[in-house]
N, C-alpha and C positions, 0 to 999 in steps of 0.2 A: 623583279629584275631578271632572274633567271626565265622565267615565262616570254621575256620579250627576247632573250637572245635565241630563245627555240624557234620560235615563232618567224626570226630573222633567217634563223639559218635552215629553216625548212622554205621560206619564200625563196632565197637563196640555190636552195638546192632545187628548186622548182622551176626556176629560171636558166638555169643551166641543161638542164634537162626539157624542156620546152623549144629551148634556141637553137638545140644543137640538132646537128645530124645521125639518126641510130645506124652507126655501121657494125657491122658484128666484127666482134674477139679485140676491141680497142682498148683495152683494159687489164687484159692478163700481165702479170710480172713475169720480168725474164728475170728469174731467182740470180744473186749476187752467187751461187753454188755452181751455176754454169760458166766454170774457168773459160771454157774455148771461144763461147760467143764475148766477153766482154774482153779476151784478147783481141782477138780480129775488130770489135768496135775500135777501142781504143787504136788499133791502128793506123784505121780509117782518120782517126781523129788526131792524128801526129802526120799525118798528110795532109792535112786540112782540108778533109771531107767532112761529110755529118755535124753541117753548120744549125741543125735546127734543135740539135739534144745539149741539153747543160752537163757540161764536161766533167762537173764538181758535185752533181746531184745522182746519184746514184741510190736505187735501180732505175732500170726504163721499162716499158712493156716490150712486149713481141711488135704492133705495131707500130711505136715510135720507129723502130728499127727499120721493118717492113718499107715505111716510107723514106727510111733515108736511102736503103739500097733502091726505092724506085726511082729517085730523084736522079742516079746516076745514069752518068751514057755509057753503057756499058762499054763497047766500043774503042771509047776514049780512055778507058783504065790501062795500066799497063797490064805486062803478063800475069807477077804475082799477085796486081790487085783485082784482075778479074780470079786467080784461083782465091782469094780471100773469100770476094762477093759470092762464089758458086759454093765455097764452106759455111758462111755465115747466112747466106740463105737458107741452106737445107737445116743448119742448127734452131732456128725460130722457127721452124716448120710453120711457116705464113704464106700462102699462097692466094692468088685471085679467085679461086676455087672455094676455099674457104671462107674468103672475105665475103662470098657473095651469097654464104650460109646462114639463115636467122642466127643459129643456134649450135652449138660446138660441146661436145661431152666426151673425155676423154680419160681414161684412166690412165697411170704412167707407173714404170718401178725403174728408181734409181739404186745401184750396189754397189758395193767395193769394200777394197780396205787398203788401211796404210799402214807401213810398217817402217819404225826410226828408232834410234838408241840413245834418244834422248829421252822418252817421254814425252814430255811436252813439244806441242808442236810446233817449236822455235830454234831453229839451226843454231841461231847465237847464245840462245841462254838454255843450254842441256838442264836439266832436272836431275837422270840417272846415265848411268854406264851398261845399262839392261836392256834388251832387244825386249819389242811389246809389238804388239799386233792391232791395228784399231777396225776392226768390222763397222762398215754401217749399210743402211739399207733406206730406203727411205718407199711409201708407199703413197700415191696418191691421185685424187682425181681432180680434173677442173672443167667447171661451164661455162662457155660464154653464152649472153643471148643480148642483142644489139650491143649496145653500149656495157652492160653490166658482167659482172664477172664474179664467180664464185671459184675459191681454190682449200679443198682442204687434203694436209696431207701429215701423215705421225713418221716421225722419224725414229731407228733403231741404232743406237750408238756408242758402244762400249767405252769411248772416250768420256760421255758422260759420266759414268757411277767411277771408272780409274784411272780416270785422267789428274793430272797435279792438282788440281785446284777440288779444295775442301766441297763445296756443296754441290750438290747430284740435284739437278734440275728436273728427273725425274722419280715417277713414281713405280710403274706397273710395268715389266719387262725392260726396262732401261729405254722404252719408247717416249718419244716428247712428240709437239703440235708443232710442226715448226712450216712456214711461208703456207698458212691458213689464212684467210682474209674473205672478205668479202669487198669489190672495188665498182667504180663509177668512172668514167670519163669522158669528157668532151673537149668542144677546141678550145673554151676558156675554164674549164673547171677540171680536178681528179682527186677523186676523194678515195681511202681506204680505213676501213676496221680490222682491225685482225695483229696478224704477229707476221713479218718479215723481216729481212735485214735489209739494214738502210747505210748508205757510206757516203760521207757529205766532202768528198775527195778524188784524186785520181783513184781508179780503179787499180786493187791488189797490195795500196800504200793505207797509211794512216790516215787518221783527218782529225782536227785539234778540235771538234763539235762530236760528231758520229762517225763511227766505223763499226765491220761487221763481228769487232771483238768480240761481246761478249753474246750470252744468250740472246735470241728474240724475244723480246714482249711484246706485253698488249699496247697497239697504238691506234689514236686516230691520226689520220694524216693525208690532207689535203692541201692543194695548190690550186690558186689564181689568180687568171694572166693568162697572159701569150709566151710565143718564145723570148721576145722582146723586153720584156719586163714582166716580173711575177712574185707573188706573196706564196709563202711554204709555212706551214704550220704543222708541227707533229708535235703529238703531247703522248706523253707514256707514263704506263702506270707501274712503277718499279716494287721490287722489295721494300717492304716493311722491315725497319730496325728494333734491337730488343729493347727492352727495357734496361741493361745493361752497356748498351751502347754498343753491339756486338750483330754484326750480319750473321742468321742463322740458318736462316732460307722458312723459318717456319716458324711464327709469332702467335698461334690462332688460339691459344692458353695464356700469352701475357695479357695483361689488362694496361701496361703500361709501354708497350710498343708504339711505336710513332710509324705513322702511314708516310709515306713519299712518292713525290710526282715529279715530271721533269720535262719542261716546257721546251720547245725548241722554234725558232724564226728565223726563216732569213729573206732578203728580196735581195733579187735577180736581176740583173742589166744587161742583157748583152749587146755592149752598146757597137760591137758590129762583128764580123766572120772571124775576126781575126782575137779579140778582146772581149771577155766578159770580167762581170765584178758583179759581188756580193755582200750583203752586210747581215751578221747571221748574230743574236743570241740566242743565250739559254738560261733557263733559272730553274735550280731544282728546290721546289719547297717542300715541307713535312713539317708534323708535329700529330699530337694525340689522336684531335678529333678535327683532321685536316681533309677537304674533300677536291675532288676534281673545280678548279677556280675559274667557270667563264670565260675570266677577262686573262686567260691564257691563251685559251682559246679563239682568240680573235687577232686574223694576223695584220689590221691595220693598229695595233697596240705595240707601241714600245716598251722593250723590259725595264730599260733604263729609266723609267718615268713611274717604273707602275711599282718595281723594287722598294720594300720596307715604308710603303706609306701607309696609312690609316685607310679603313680597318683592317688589321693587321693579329691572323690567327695561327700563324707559321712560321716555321726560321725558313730563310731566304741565301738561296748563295747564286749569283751573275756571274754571266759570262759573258762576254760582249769579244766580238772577233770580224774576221773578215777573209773573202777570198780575191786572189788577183789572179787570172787565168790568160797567157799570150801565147797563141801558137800563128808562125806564120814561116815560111818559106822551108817547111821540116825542123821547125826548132819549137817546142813546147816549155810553156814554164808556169807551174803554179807555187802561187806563195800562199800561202794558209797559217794565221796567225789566231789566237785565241789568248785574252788578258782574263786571270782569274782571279775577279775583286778588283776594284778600283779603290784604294787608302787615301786619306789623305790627309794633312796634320799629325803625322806620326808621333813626332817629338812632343807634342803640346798632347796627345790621347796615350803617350805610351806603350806607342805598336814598336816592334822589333822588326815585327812580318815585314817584307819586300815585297813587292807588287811580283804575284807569279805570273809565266805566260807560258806559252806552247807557239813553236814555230815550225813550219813542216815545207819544204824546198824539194819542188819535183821538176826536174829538168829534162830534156832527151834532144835528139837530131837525131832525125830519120833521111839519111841521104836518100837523093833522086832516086838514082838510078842502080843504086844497090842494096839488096835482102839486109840491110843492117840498119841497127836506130844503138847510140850513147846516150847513155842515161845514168842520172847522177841525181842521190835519193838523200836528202837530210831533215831528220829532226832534231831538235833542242826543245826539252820539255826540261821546267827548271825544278828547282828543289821540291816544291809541295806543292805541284801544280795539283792541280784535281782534290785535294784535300783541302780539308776545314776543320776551325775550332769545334765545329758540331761534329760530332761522328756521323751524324742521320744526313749532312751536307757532303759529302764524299761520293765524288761521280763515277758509280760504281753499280753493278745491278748482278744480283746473285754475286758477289767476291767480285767480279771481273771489271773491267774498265770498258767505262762506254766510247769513250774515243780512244786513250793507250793501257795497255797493262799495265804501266810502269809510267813512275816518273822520276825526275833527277837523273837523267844520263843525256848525251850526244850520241846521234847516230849519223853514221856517214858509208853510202855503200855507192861503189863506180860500175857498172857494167854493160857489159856489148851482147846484142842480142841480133841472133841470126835467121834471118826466117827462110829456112830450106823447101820450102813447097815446091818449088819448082821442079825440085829434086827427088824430093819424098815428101810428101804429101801430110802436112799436118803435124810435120816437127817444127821446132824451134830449140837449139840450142846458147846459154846464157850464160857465158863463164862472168865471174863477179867476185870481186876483191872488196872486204867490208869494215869498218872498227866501227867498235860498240865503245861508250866508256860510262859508266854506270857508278852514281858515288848510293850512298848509305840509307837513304829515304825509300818510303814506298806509301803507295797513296793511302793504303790500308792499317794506319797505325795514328797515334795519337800528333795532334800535331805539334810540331817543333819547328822555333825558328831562330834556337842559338846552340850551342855546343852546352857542356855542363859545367867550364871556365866562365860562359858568362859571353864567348865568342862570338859574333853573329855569324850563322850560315853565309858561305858563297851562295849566288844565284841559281848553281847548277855544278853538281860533282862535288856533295859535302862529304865531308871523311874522307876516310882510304878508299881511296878511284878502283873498280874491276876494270880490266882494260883487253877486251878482245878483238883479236885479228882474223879474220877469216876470208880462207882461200878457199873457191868451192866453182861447180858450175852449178846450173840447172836443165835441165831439157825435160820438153813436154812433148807428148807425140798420139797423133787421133787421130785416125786417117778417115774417117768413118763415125756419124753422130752418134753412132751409140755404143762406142768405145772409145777411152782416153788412157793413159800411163802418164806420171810424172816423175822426176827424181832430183833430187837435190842433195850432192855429194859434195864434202870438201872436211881442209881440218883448220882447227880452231887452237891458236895461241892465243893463253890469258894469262894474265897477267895480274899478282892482287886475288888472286880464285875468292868468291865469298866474301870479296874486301879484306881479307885477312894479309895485310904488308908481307910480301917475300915471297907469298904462295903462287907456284905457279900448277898449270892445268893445260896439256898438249895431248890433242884426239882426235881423229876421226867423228865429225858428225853428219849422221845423213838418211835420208827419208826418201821413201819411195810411195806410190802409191795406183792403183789400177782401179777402174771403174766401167761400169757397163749404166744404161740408159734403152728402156723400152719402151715406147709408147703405142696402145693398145690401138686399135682401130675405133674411128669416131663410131660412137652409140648412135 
């Protein structure tokens, strides 16, 4: 069986590669790490331009890009959307020049650092009261040659070994591998190997499948189709759990650690300029002597169909969700929902459990004729979304959450953002008023689905509710691609501090950050 699905998926891949056109650098990632370029896309795309990229599929390449700014009349942009175009061009450094090169080799060095008094990098949920410094650096090279793409690059990161979160991702100098791949692409195919971040949402938000939360792993990850309709397939190789049922980051001494893996699907419609939709799952299976499964890998396969049948060598946990994506006259709206486990026969099987889900609400209006866009951001992720009765079923990869950190709260944040270019070139300032409300679960702990009365959990905010308000702006400012600043200033009432009834917590939280971006002259 396996012998034939190679066999398929090398003819496959041979047929894509044969049909298509070899144009050089079609394949490189514009890394989810370059904030400025995937502001200004998303701009573009709250105007209702860059009708040929999927709005909910993130990353894109350099040349996706490349062709959406060609596609425009320049001309016909207005003022601040041609200074956008003239920033967002030079950011993808893609030119006809280029494009008209076999071959592309470039070394690059990314640097900076950030500094907040929270610890963790979450304005809403502080950690400490301790100013910390986070240095990072990133080093690396990439090659195009026609269609094909190689990217390897180690990253230096002090937030890795002291940052909040228990496990250190890496080993030798506090360096990791991170948007290393090796990639493929044509007009009906794009395949990659390697470790990048993927965000299966609007860009900078959540997404109730993938977002760029936690670590990169190792993934395969291919698409095909057209713009018009398309199959997505990525399968990831995650941590291994202990023999104790305990994430440790490091199992290579148990004999009784369970392997895990974590399938992901969705098809694409975009059934015109204005509207797209998607229907996405995911299943993350494990157990002792569990291997990478085929028929995961194949994106004309439903999980719904394939989920705990015969034969059957792994515990199994689904996800079945969907996106609805509408932008038309400066008004954007994506709903992004995700059901985790489908129950049924409760009463007659003796489940307590509630069907959990994750719902994610991205709104904005970007007026005509003014430097401004409203926008209005909400989740609701319910009690034990992401968790399972299995430990080794917990959508999680190194401690961290592959689509939220957290589950069991409501998020609700309003804000105006102002794009100053006209004026200064490469700001944007974001004042934004926020509540968090966070009850007593977390996806990292045993599961539960009653109190210790015998109670059943609410759907969402079980126990004594945290409740945070926050007043804050943001501003980002780059005037030039190979320097950026960010800052993110404001205070935070809570209310409940730790869940703890009465406690309350009034402070200053806020985070800055400066970066530099070189890239070497083509080899």
């Amino acid at each position: 069986m396996h012998r034939y699905i190679v066999r398929a998926a090398v003819v496959l891949f041979l047929f894509s590669f044969l049909s298509s056109e070899l144009i050089a650098q079609t394949s490189r990632i514009l890394e989810l790490e370059n904030e400025k370029a995937y502001q200004l896309i998303e701009r573009f795309v709250k105007k209702g331009r860059f009708n040929s990229i999927n709005p909910t599929k993130l990353p894109y390449t350099h040349f996706d890009i490349y062709k959406e700014l060609q596609k425009l009349d320049y001309d016909r942009l207005s003022d601040i959307e041609k200074e956008w175009y003239d920033q967002l061009k030079e950011e993808i450094r893609y030119s006809e020049k280029l494009e008209s090169k076999d071959y592309v080799i470039e070394p690059y060095v990314i640097s900076g650092s950030a500094f907040n008094n929270s610890k963790i990098k979450n304005s809403y949920r502080p950690t400490s009261n301790s100013k910390f410094v986070w240095p990072f650096t990133d080093l690396g090279l990439f090659a195009d040659y026609k269609n094909f793409t190689i990217n390897t690059n180690v990253r230096f990161d002090l937030y890795y070994e002291f940052g909040p979160f228990d496990l250190d991702p890496t080993h030798r100098l506090y360096m990791r591998n991170e948007d290393s791949y090796v990639g493929y692409s044509s007009e009906y195919f794009t395949g990659y190997i390697g470790r990048f971040e993927n965000n299966w949402g609007i860009y900078d938000q959540k997404s109730t499948f993938m977002s760029d939360n936690a670590p990169t792993f190792d993934q395969i990850n291919y698409t095909i189709g057209s713009r018009r309709f398309s199959f997505t397939t990525l399968h990831a190789f995650l941590d291994n759990i202990s023999g104790n049922n305990e994430f440790e980051g490091n199992t290579i001494n148990d004999p009784m650690s369970k392997r895990r893996y974590l399938s992901l699907n969705r098809i694409d419609w975009r059934v015109s300029d204005h509207l797209a939709l998607s229907m996405k799952e995911g299943i993350l299976y494990s157990g002792m002597n569990v291997n990478p499964e085929p028929k995961y890998m194949i994106p004309g396969f439903l999980y719904f169909f394939l989920e705990a049948t015969n034969p059957r060598d792994q515990v199994e946990n689904l996800l079945i969700g969907g996106n609805l994506w509408f932008n038309k006259d400066g008004f954007s709206l994506n709903l992004d929902m995700m059901i985790d486990d489908i129950i049924g026969n409760r009463k007659e099987r003796g489940i307590s459990e509630k069907n959990n889900f994750s719902l994610i609400v991205n709104s904005s209006y970007s007026f005509s004729n003014k430097p401004f866009a409203v926008n209005w951001d909400m989740e609701f992720i319910t009690y034990q979304a992401y968790n399972t009765d299995q430990a080794e079923g917990r959508y999680l990869y190194l401690s961290k959450g592959i689509a939220t950190e957290f589950n069991d709260y409501v998020f609700n944040e309003l804000s105006l953002e102002y794009y100053a270019d006209l004026k200064v070139k490469g700001l944007t300032i974001q004042p934004y008023v926020g509540i968090l409300k966070q009850g007593e679960q977390i996806i990292n702990q045993t599961f539960q689905s009653s109190y210790p009365n015998g109670d059943e959990f609410e759907i969402v905010l079980t126990g004594t509710v945290e409740s945070t308000t926050r007043f804050a702006f943001k501003a980002y400012y780059s005037p030039v691609n190979y320097f950026y600043t960010k800052l993110d200033m404001g205070y935070n009432m809570v209310n409940n501090f730790r869940n703890i009834e009465g406690m309350k917590s009034n402070r200053f939280v806020g985070m800055f950050e400066l970066g530099f971006k070189f890239n070497f002259k083509n080899l």
